[in-house]
N, CA, C and O atoms as a GROMACS GRO file, in nm:
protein
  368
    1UNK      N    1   1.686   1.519   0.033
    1UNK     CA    2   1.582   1.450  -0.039
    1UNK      C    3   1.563   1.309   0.016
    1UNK      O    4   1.654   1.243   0.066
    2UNK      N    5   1.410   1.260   0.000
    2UNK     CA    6   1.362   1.138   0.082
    2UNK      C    7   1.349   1.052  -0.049
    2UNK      O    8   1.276   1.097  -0.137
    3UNK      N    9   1.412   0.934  -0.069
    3UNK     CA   10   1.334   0.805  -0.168
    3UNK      C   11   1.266   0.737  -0.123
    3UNK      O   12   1.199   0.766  -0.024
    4UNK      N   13   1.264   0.640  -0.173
    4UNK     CA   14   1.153   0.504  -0.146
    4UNK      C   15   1.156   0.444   0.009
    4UNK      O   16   1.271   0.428   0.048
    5UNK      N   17   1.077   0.417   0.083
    5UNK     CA   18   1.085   0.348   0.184
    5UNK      C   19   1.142   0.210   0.167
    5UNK      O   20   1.129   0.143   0.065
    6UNK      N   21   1.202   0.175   0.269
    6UNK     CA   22   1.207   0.010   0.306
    6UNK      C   23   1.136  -0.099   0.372
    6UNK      O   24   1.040  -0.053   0.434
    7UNK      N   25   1.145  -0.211   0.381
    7UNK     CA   26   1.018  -0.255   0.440
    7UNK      C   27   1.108  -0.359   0.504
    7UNK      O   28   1.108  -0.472   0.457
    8UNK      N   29   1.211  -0.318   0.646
    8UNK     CA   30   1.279  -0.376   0.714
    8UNK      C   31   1.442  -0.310   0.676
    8UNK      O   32   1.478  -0.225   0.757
    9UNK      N   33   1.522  -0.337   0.584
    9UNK     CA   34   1.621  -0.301   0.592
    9UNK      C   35   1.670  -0.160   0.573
    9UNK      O   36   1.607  -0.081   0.503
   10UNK      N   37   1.786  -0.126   0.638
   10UNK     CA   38   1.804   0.008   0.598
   10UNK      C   39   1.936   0.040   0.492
   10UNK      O   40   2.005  -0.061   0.477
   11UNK      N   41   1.974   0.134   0.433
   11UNK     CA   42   2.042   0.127   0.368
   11UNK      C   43   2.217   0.189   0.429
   11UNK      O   44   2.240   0.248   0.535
   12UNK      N   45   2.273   0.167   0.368
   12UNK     CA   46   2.431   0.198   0.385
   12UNK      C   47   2.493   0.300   0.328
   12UNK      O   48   2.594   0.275   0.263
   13UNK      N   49   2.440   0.458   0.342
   13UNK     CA   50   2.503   0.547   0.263
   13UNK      C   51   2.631   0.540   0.223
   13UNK      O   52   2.652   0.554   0.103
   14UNK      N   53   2.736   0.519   0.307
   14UNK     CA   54   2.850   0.553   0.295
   14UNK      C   55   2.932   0.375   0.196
   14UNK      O   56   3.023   0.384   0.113
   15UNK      N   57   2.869   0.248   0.236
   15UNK     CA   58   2.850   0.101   0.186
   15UNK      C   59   2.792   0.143   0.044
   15UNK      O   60   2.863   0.113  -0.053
   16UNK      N   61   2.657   0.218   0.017
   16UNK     CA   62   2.590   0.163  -0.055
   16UNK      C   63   2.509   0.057  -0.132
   16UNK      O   64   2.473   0.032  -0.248
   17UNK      N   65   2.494  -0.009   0.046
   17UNK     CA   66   2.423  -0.122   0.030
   17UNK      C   67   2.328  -0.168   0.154
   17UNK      O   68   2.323  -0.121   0.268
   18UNK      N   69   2.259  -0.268   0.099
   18UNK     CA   70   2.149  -0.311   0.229
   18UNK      C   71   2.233  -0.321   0.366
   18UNK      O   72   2.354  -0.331   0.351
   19UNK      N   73   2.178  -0.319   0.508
   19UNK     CA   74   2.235  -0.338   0.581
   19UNK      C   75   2.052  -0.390   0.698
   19UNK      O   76   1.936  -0.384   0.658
   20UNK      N   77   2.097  -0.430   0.820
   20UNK     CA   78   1.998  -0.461   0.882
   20UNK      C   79   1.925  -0.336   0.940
   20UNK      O   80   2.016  -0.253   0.939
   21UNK      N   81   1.805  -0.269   0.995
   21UNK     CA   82   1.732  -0.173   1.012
   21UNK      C   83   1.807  -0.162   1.141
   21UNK      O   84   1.892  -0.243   1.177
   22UNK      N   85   1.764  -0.040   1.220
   22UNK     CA   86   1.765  -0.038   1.334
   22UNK      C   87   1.635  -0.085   1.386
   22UNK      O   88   1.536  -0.111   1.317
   23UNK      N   89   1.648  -0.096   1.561
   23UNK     CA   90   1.534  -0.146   1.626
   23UNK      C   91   1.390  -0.059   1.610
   23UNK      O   92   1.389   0.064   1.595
   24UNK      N   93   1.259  -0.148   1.616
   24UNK     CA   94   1.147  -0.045   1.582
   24UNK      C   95   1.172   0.003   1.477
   24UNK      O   96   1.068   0.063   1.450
   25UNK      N   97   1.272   0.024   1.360
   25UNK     CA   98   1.251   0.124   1.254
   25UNK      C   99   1.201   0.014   1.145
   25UNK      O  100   1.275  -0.066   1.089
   26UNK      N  101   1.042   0.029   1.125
   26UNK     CA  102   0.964  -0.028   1.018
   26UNK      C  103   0.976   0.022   0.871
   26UNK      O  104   1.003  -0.057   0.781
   27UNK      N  105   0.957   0.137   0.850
   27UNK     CA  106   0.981   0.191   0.756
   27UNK      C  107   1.123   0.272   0.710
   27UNK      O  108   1.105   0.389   0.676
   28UNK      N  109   1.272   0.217   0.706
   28UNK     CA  110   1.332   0.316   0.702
   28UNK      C  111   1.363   0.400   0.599
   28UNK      O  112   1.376   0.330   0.499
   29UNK      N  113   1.384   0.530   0.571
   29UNK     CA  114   1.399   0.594   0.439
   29UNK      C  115   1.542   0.524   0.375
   29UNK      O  116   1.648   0.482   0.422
   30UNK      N  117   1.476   0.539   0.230
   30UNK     CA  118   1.609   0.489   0.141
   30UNK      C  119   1.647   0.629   0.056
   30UNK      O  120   1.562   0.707   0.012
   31UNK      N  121   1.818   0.645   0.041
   31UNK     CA  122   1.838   0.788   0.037
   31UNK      C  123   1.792   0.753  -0.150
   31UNK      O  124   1.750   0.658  -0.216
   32UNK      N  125   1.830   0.889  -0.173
   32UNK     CA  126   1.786   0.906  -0.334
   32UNK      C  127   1.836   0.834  -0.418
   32UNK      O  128   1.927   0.902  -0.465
   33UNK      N  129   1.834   0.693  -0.493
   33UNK     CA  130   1.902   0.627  -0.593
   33UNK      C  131   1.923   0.666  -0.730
   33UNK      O  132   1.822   0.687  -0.797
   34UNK      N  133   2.045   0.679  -0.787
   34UNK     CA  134   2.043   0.661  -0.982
   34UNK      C  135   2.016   0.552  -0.983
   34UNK      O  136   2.016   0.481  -0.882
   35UNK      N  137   1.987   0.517  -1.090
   35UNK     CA  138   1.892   0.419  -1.157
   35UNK      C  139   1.984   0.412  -1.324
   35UNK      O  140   2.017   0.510  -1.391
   36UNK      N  141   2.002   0.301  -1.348
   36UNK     CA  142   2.072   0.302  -1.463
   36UNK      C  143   2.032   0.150  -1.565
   36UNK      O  144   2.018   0.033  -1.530
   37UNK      N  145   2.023   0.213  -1.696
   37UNK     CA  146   1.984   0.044  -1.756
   37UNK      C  147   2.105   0.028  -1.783
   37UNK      O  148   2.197   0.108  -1.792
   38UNK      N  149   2.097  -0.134  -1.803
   38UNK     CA  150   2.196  -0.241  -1.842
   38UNK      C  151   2.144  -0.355  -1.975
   38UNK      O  152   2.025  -0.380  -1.993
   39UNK      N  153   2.228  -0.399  -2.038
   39UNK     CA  154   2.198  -0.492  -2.117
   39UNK      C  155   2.243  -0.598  -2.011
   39UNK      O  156   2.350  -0.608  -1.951
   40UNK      N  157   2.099  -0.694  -2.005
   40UNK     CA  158   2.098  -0.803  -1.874
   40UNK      C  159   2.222  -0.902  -1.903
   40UNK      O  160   2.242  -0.990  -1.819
   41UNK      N  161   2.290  -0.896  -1.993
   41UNK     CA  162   2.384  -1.006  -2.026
   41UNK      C  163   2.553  -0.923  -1.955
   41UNK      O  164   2.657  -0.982  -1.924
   42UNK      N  165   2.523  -0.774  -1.948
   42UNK     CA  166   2.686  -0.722  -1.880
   42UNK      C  167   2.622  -0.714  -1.712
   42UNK      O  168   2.685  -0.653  -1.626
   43UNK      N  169   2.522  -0.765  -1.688
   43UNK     CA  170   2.538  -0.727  -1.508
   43UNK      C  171   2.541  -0.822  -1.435
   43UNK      O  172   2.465  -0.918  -1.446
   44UNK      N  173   2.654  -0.809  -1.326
   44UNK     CA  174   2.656  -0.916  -1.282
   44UNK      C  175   2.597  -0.944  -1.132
   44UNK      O  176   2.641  -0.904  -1.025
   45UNK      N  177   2.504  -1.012  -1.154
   45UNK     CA  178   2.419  -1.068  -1.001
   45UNK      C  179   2.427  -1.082  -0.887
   45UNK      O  180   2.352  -1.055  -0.794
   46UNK      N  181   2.552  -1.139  -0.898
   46UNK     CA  182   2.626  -1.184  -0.760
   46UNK      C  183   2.594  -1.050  -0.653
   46UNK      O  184   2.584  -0.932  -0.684
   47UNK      N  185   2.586  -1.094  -0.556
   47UNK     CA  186   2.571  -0.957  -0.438
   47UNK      C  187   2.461  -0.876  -0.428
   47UNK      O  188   2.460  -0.790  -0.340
   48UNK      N  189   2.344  -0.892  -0.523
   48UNK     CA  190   2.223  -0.808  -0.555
   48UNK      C  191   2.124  -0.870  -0.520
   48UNK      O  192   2.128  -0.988  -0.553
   49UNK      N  193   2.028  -0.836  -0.463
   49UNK     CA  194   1.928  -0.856  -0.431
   49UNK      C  195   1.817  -0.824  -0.530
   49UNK      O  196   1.790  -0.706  -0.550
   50UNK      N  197   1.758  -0.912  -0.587
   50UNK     CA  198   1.593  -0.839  -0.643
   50UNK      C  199   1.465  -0.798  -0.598
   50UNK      O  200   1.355  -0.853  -0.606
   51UNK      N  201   1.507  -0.675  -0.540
   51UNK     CA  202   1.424  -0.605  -0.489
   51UNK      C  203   1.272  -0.544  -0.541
   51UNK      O  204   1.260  -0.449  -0.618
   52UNK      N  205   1.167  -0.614  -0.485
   52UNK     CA  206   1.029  -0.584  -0.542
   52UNK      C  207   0.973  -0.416  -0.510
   52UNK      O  208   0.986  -0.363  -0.400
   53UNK      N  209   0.918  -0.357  -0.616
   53UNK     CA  210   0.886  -0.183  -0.552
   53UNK      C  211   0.750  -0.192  -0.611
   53UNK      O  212   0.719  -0.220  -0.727
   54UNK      N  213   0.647  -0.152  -0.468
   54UNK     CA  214   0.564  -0.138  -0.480
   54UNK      C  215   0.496  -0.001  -0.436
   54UNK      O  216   0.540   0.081  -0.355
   55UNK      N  217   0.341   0.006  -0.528
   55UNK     CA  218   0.320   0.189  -0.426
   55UNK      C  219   0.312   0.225  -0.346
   55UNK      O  220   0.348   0.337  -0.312
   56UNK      N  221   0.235   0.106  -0.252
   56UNK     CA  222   0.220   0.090  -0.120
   56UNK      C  223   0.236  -0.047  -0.062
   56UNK      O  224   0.280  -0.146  -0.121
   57UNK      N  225   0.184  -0.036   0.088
   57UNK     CA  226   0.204  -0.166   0.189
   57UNK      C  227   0.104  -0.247   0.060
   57UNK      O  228   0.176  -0.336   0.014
   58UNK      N  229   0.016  -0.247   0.014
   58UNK     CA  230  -0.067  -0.337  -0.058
   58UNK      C  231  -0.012  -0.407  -0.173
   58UNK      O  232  -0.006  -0.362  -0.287
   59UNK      N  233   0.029  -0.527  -0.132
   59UNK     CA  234   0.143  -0.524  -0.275
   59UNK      C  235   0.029  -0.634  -0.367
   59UNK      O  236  -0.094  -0.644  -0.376
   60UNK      N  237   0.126  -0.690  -0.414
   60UNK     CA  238  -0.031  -0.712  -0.524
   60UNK      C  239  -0.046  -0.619  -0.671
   60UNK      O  240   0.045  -0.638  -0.753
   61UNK      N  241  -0.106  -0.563  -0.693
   61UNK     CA  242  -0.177  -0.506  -0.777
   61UNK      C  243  -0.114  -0.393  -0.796
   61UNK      O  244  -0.132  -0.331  -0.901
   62UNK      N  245  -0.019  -0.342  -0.685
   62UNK     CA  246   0.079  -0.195  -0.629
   62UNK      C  247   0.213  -0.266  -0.702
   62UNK      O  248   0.316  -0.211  -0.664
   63UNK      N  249   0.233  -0.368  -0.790
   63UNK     CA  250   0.365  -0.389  -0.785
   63UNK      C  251   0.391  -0.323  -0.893
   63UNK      O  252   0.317  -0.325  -0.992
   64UNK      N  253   0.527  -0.241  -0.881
   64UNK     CA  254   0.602  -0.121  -1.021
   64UNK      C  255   0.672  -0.194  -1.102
   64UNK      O  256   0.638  -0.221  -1.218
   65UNK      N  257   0.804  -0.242  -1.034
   65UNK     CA  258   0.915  -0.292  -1.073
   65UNK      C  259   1.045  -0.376  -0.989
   65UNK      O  260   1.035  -0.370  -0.866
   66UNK      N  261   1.116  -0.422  -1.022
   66UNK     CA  262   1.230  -0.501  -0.980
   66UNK      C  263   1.341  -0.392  -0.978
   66UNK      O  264   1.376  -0.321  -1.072
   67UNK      N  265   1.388  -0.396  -0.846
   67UNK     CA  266   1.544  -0.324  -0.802
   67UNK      C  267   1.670  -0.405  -0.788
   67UNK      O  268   1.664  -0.482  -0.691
   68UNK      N  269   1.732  -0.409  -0.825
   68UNK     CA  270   1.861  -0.512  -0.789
   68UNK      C  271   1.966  -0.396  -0.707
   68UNK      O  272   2.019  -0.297  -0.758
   69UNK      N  273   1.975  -0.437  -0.592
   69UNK     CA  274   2.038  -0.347  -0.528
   69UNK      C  275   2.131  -0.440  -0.424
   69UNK      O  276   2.106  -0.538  -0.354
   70UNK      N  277   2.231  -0.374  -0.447
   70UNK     CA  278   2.353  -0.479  -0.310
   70UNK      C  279   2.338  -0.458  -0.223
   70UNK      O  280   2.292  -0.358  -0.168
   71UNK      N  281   2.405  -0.630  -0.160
   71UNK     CA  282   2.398  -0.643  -0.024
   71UNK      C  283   2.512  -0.704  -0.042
   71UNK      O  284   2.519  -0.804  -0.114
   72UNK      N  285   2.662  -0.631   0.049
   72UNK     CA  286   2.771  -0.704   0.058
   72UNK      C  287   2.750  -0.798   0.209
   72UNK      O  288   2.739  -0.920   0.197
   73UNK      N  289   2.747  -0.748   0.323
   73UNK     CA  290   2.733  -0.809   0.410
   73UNK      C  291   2.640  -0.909   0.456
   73UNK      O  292   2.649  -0.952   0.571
   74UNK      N  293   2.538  -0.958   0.366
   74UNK     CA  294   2.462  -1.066   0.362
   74UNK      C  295   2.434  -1.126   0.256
   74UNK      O  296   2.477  -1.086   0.148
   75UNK      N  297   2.364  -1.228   0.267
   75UNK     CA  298   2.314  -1.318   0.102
   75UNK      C  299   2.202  -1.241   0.060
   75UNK      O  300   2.117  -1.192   0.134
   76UNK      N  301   2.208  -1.236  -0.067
   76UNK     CA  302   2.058  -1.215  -0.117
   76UNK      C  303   1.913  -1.286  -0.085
   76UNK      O  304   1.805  -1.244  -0.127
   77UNK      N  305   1.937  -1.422   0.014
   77UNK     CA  306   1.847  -1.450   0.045
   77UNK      C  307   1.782  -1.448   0.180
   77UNK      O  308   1.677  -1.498   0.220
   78UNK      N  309   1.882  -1.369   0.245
   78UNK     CA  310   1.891  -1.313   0.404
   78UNK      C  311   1.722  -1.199   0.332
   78UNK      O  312   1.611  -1.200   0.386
   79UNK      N  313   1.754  -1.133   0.228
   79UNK     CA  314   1.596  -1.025   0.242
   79UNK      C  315   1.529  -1.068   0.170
   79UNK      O  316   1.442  -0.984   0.147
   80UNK      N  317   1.507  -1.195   0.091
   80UNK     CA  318   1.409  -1.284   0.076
   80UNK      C  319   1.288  -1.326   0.144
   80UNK      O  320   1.168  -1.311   0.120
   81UNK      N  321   1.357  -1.387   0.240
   81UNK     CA  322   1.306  -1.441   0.392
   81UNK      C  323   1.244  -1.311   0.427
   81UNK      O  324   1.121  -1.308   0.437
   82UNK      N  325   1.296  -1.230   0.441
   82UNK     CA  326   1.270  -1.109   0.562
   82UNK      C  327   1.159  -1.070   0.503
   82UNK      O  328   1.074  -1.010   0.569
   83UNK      N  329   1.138  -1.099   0.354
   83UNK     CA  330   1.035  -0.976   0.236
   83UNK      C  331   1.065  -0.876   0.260
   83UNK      O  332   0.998  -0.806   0.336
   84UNK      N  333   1.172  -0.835   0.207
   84UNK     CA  334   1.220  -0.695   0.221
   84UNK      C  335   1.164  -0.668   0.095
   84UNK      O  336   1.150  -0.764   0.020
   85UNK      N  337   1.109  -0.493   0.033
   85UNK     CA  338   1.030  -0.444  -0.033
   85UNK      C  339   1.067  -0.282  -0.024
   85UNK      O  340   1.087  -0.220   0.080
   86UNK      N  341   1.069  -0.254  -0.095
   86UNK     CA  342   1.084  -0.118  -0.134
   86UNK      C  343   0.893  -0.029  -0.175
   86UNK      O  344   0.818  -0.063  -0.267
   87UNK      N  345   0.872   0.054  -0.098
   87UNK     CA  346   0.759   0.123  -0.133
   87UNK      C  347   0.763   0.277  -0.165
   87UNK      O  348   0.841   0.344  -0.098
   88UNK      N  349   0.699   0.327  -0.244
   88UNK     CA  350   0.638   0.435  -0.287
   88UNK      C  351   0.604   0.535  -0.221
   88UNK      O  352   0.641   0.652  -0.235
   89UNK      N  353   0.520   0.482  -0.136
   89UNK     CA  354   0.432   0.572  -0.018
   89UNK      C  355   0.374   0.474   0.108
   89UNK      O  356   0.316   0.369   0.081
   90UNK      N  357   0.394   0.515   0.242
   90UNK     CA  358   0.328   0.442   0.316
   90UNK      C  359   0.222   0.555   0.406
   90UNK      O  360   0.229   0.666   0.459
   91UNK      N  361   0.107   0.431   0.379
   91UNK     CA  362  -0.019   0.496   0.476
   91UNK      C  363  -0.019   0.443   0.613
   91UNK      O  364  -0.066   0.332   0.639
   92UNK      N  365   0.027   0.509   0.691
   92UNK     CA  366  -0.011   0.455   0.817
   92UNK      C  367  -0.139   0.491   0.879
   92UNK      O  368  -0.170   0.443   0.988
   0.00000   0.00000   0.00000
């Protein structure tokens, strides 16, 4: 099974966390995520990234929701910078 695209980073199956893309890979697949709520006062931030998910490259008006997803081997603001983005569907 295929999830959400990335929009630069790729993910760390075996980590379970952001890691840098390979070369040329624009879109890389992100494997299938659980998804779990939290009461925002037991989770803790540190190491997570807030990841924007949109439907498509058009973000804007395409925006769904916020992902908080780890990144041990970098700062959360290493995919800030980058605009790293999680999408839905890409039209090429």
């Amino acid at each position: 099974p295929r999830g959400a695209g990335g929009r630069a980073p790729s993910s760390s199956i075996p980590r379970g966390c952001l890691e840098e893309s390979k070369m040329k890979e624009l879109y890389p697949p992100l494997p299938v995520v659980n998804i779990k709520s939290l009461p925002a006062s037991k989770v803790d931030y540190r190491d997570l990234y807030a990841c924007p998910l949109y439907k498509t490259q058009e973000r804007g008006a395409g925006y769904v929701t916020t992902l908080h997803l780890r990144t041990k081997n970098y700062p959360p603001r290493k995919w800030v910078i980058a605009g790293v983005a999680l999408l839905l569907d890409v039209v090429e």
